[in-house]
C-alpha positions, -999 to +999 in steps of 0.1 A: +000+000+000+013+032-012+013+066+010+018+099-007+033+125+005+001+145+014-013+119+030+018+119+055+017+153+061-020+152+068-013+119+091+016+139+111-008+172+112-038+153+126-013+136+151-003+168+163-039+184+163-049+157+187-014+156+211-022+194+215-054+189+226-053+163+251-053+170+292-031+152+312-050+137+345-045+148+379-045+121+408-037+112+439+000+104+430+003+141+418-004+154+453+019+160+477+035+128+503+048+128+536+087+135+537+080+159+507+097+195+508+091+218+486+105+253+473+081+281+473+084+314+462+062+343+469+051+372+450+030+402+474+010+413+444-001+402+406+022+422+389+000+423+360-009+388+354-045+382+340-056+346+355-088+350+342-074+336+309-083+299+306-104+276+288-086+247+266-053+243+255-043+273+267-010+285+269+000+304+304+034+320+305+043+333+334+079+331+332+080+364+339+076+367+376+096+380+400+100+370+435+098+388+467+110+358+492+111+323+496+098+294+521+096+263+519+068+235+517+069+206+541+047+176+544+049+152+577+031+123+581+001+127+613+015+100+629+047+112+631+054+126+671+087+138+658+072+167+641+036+169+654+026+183+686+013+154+705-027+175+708-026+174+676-011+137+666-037+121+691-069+138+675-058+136+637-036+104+638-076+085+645-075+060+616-112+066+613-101+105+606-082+091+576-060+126+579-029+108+562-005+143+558+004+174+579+022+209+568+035+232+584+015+264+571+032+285+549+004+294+527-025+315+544-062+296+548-087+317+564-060+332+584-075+368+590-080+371+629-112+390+638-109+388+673-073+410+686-077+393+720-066+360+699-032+353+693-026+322+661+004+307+660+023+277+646-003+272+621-007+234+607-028+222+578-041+185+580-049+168+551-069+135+535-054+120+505-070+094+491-081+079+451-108+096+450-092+135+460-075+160+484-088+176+510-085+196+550-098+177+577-089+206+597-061+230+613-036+230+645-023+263+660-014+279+694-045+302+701-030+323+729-004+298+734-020+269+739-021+240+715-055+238+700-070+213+672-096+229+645-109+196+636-139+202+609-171+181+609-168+177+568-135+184+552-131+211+533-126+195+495-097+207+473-096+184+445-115+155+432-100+131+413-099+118+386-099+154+379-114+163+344-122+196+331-160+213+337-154+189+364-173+211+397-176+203+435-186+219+466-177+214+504-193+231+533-171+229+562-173+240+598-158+238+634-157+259+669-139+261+700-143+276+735-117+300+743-111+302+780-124+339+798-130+353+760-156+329+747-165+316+716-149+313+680-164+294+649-160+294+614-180+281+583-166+276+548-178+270+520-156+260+488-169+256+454-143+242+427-145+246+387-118+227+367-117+254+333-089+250+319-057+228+311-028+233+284+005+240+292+024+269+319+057+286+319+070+299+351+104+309+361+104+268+373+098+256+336+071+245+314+050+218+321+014+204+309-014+217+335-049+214+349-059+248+361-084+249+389-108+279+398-120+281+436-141+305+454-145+305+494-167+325+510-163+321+551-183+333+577-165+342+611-190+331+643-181+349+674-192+352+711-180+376+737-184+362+776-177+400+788-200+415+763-229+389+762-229+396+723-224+375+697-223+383+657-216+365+624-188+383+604-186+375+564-159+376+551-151+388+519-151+366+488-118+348+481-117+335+444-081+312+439-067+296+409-045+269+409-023+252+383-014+211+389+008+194+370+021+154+369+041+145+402+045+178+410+031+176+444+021+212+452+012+234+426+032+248+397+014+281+405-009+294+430-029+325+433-056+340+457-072+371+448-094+390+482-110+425+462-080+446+456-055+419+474-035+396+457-008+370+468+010+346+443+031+319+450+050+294+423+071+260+433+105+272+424+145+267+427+168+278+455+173+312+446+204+336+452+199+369+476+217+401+463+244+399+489+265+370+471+261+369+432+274+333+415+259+301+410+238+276+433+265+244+435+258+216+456+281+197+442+309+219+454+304+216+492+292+191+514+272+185+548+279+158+577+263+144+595+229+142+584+211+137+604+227+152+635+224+164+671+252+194+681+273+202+649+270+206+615+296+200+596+305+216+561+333+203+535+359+215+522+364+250+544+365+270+511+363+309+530+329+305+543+316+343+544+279+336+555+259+305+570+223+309+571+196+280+587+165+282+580+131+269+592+105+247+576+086+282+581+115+297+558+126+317+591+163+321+594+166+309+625+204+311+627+230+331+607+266+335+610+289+356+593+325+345+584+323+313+599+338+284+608+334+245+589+316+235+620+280+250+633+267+246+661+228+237+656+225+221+688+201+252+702+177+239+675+148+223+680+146+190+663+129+189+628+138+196+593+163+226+583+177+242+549+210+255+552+227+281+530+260+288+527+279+312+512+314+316+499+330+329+468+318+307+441+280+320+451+253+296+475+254+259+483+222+249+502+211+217+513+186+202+538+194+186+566+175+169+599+182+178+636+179+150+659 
């Protein structure tokens, strides 16, 4: 049987035509796992970008962006004591809770505080992952110190799966809690989800193949005042997010939530450099041991270290030293998973490490 040429060319250009058109699927193994860690940088405003654009095989490209800071990403398991508070462990680690991952909060949920006699702190997200999607079963923080679990009576659905665009969904999710000589604090959310769009996305990152995820929560703040006898129910205003996924990515290539005039964008990223040492990031050139460890870090080879910086999960730097030595003492730390940077005069090596 003979082919001609035009019916090649027409062959390759329908094989194209289709390959550009198809969506990738988004499932559970695309979502993050426990011992995952994840770069994240963070942008304070849109800087122009238009994610209102979307609808099939579209084309994103937001390589553009410029960042303001970085954190980093990190997802425990809930039944690991090492890393979760033990109120928290012993209400989400339930195996009829089916919470299977925790992270440490570096991306705000609901995290305006309408009461000022309330003080939030160390902020955790707890999370259901299972075949059919992603979701919060609720959160952990210190509310004026004190350890406190935010469990919600129906988790608050992110994705379902197998995700498919026009696919929609809806959660309504709620909790409460007593607070000790204040009162009483509540909040109800409701989430409603629109897969519309998928194609491809550049970001500073790369390119990669995408579902694109439209969200809007609307939560209602519940509040009771022991010294006033008054209680209200605050709105909140509407918060619309969109969110790019893309294959074993684990969090999202992109990520942005719009509140009227306010806008925050964040985008899984590299390590990038600060302005204070110029060069490239080399891990290859220097070396940590041991990892894990208890009292010292040590680095390899001692090539004029002019800055060591230890950061957080939180991406706080919670120890710098200039002009130091090959061995750093970490053993002030709390145990848990750190990034280190250092700095010499070929530019910035980081690497992670665990304190024991």
């Amino acid at each position: 049987m003979k082919i001609t040429i035009q019916k090649l060319l027409f062959l390759i250009f329908c094989c194209i035509t289709l390959q550009s058109f198809c969506q990738i699927t988004i499932d559970k193994n695309d979502m993050p796992a426990s011992g995952n860690t994840f770069v994240i940088s963070i942008i304070n405003n849109m800087h122009g970008l238009n994610p209102s654009v979307t609808g099939q095989n579209v084309i994103w490209d937001f390589s553009q962006l410029n960042l303001n800071t970085q954190t980093v990403d990190t997802f425990f398991s809930v039944y690991s004591t090492q890393y979760i508070p033990v109120a928290y462990n012993l209400v989400y680690s339930d195996p009829f809770d089916q919470a299977h991952l925790a992270n440490v909060v570096t991306r705000s949920f609901n995290s305006t505080n309408p009461i000022p006699q309330i003080q939030i702190t160390e902020n955790f997200n707890f999370y259901k992952s299972s075949s059919s999607g992603y979701s919060l079963v609720g959160q952990g923080a210190k509310i004026n110190g004190i350890p406190t679990a935010m469990k919600y009576d129906n988790a608050e659905s992110f994705f379902k799966f197998p995700m498919q665009y026009g696919n929609t969904d809806s959660s309504v999710s709620k909790y409460g809690m007593t607070i000790p000589t204040i009162g009483y604090y509540g909040q109800t959310i409701k989430r409603v989800n629109l897969v519309d769009g998928y194609g491809t996305i550049t970001t500073p990152y790369g390119t990669f193949d995408v579902m694109r995820v439209k969200s809007t929560i609307k939560t209602v703040d519940t509040i009771y005042l022991d010294t006033l006898h008054f209680g209200t129910h605050l709105n909140r205003p509407l918060e619309t997010q969109y969110i790019w996924l893309g294959d074993n990515q684990g969090d999202p290539l992109l990520f942005i939530s719009k509140i009227n005039n306010n806008s925050s964008v964040r985008f899984k990223d590299s390590l990038s450099l600060t302005n204070t040492y110029n060069g490239i990031i080399n891990n290859q050139s220097i070396t940590i041991f041991p990892n894990p460890t208890t009292n010292i870090l040590r680095i390899t080879p001692d090539a004029e270290i002019r800055k060591v910086e230890v950061l957080n999960i939180l991406g706080e730097i919670v120890l710098a030293k200039e002009n130091s030595s090959s061995n750093i003492d970490i053993s002030n730390l709390k145990k848990g998973i750190y990034l280190v940077r250092i700095y010499n005069k070929n530019g910035m090596s980081a690497h992670k490490f665990i304190k024991e």
